[in-house]
N, C-alpha and C positions, 0 to 999 in steps of 0.2 A: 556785941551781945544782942541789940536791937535787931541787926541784921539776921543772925542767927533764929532767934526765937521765930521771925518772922517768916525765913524759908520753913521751919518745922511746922508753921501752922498753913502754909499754904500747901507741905506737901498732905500731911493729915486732913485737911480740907479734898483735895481731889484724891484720896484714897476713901473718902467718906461719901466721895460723887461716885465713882465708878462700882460701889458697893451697892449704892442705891438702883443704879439704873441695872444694875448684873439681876439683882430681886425685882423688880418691875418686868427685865424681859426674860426671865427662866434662863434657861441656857444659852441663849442670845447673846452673842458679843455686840455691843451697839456699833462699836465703831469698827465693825467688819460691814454691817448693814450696806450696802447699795455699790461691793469692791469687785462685784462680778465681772460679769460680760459687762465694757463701754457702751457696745452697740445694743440699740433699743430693737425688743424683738418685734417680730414682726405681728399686727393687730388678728385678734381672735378671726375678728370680720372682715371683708372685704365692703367696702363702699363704694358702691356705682353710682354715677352721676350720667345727669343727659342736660342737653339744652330742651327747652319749650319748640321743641320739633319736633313733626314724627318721625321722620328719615334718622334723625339723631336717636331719639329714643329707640326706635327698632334695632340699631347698633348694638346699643347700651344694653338693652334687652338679652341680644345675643353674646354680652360679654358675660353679663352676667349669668348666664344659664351655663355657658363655656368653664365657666368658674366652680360653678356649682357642683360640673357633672365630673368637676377633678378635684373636688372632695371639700369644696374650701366654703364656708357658709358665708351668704352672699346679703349686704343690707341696699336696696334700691332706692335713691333721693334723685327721682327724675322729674325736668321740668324746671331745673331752676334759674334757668334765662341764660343769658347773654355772657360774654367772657368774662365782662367788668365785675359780675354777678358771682359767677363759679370758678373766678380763678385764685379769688382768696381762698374759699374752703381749700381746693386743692394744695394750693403752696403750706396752708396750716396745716394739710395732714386729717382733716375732716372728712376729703372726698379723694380715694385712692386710687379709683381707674374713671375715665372719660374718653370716650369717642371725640375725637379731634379731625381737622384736616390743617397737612403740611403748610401748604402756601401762606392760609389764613392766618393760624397761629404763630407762622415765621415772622409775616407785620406787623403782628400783636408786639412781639419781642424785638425785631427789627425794624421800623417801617422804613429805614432806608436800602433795606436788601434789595440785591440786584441777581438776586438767584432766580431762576424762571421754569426749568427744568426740574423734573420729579426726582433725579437723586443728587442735582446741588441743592435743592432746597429741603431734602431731608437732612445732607450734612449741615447745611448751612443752620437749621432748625435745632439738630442736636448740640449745638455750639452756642446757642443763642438761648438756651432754655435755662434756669435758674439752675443750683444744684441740689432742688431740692426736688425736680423733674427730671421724666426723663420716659421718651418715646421708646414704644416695641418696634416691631419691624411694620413697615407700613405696607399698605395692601395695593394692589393696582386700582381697588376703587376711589373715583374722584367723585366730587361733590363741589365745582368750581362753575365761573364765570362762563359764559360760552356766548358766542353767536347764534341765534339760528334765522331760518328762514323759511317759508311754507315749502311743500316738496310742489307746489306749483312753480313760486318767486325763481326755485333754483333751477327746474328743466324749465324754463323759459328764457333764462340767464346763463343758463350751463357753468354752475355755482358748485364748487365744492369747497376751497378755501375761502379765508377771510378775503384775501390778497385779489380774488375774481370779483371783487364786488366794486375795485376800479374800472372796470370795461362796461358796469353797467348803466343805460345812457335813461336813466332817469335820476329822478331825485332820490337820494337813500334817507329816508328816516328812518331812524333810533329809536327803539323806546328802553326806558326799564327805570328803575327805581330813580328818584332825583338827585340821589351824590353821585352816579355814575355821572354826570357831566360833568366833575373834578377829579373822575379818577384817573389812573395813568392810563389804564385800558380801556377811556372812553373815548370821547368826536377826536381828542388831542392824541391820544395812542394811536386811532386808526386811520388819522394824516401822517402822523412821523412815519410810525413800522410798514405803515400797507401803504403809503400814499393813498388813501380813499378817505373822501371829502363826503360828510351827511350833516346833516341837521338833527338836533336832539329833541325827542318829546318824553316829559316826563310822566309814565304811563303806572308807575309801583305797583300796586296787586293786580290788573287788570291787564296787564303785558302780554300775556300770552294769547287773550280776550283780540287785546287792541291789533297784535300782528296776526290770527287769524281771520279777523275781519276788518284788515286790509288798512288799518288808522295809519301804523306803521308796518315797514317792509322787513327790518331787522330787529331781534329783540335779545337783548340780553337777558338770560333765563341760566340757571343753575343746572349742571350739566347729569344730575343724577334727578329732577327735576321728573315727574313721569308722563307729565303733558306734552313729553318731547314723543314720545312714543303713543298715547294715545292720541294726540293729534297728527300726527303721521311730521313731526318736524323735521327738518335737515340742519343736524350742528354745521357749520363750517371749519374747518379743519385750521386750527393754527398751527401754524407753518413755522412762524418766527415767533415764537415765546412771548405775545401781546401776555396772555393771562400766566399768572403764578400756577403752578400746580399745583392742586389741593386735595393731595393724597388723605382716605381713610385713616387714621393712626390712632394705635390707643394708648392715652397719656396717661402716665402713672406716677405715683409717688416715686422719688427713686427707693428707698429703703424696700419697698416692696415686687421694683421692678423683676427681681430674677428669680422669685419665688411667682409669681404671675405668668412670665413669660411661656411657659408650657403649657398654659390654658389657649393663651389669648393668642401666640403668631401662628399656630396653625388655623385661626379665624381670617386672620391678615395675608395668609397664604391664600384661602380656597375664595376671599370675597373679591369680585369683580366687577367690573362698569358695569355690564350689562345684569349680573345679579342685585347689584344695590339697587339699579332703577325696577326691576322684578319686583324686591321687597316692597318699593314704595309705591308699586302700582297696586300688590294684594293691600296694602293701609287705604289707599286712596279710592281704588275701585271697588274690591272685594269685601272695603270694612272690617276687614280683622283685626284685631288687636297685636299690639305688639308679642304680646309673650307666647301667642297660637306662630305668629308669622316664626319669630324664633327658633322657637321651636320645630318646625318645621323645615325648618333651611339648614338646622344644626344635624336633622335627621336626614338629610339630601344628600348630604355632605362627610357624612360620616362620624359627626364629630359631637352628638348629643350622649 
């Protein structure tokens, strides 16, 4: 009897719950509430991100106006440092598109990767990425490590690879930032892969400074860098994969990836070497702001 009485008051109890909550939500069945679609749709806004670069922002700029001009309303948080910095927003889903380059971001995820080349290190990159990432198609433009040398050092040298710079019969100094003499593509990568023997000076923002007035012969400088060009510099051609390649690519949320992708790989198709060091030269030389330059390259290009 105990038993009895007791299922009648627990069923009369939740016929007296779902009475209440059916009058608090109108015609709302509560417990239909949230039985839709699994999948989270996709956000109203799109969120671009940049590093505290201008070459990076100019990017960033151009994704975001690429975004815009295909319908999609666009919110810009540029400037916010370093990977350590923006790659939690990103994984949280805070920050949904970013300008990246392959190589770099492969070590971030890899640092034992032995990929060197621009499409084993794109696969290797899309394998490597979280899954909550996930790269468009990457662009021919690089933004990586490089040699250079004055265009005097190399017609006096008769210099075009790295690998020419064993036959030449003086001292080779290095300069460039100070962890480059523990990197793999530093004094110790250009004995192994080139056999070529230098000495290291550590020269950081004043590199390009110190090897056109002669401190040092070689400098490592960033190959989208536009002092390459305004100072008349000679890259040296790597031959044997010393540096990663560190293709343009823009890094997305995955949920958002294939709703994106129509804006942003035809950016990734038409940008190039020699266009990205273009861009950085009108920020560096000409003073423009980013979102004039953008603009501008989107309208070149066809694609504003």
């Amino acid at each position: 009897m105990r038993t009895t009485r007791r299922t009648t008051a627990l069923v009369a109890a939740a016929a007296a719950t779902m009475l209440t909550l059916s009058a608090c939500g109108g015609d709302t069945d509560p417990l239909a509430q949230g039985t839709g679609d699994d999948e989270p749709s996709a956000p109203d806004t799109i969120v671009v991100g940049s590093q505290a670069y201008y070459s990076n922002e100019i990017v960033a700029e151009i994704y975001a106006q690429a975004l815009e001009a295909d319908g999609f309303t666009v919110e810009r948080n540029f400037s916010i440092g370093q990977r350590d910095a923006y790659m939690p927003a990103l994984e949280d889903g805070e920050v949904q598109v970013f300008p990246e380059y392959t190589g770099n971001l492969l070590q971030f995820f890899d640092p034992e990767t032995t990929a060197t080349s621009s499409d084993d290190v794109y696969v290797a990159l899309q394998e490597a990425l979280p899954d909550s990432l996930a790269v468009l198609e990457q662009s021919t433009a690089t933004d990586q490590d490089s040699y250079n040398v004055t265009a005097d050092f190399a017609a006096a040298h008769d210099l075009v690879g790295i690998g020419d710079l064993a036959d030449v019969d003086e001292e080779i100094v290095v300069g460039g930032p100070a962890e480059l003499e523990e990197r793999p593509y530093g004094p110790q990568g250009l004995a192994d892969v080139y056999g070529v023997d230098v000495s290291f000076e550590a020269t950081g923002d004043t590199t390009v400074q110190d090897l056109v007035a002669g401190t040092v012969n070689v400098a490592n400088v960033f190959s989208a860098d536009p002092r390459i060009q305004t100072e008349g510099l000679v890259t040296l051609e790597d031959t044997e994969g010393l540096f990663l390649a560190s293709n343009v690519v823009p890094l997305v949320g995955a949920g958002v990836a294939e709703e994106v992708a129509s804006a942003l790989d035809p950016v990734s198709a038409a940008l190039t070497p020699e266009g990205l060091v273009d861009l950085n030269v009108r920020s560096t030389e000409e003073q423009l702001s980013s979102s004039e330059i953008a603009a501008d390259w989107l309208a070149e290009n066809d694609l504003g």
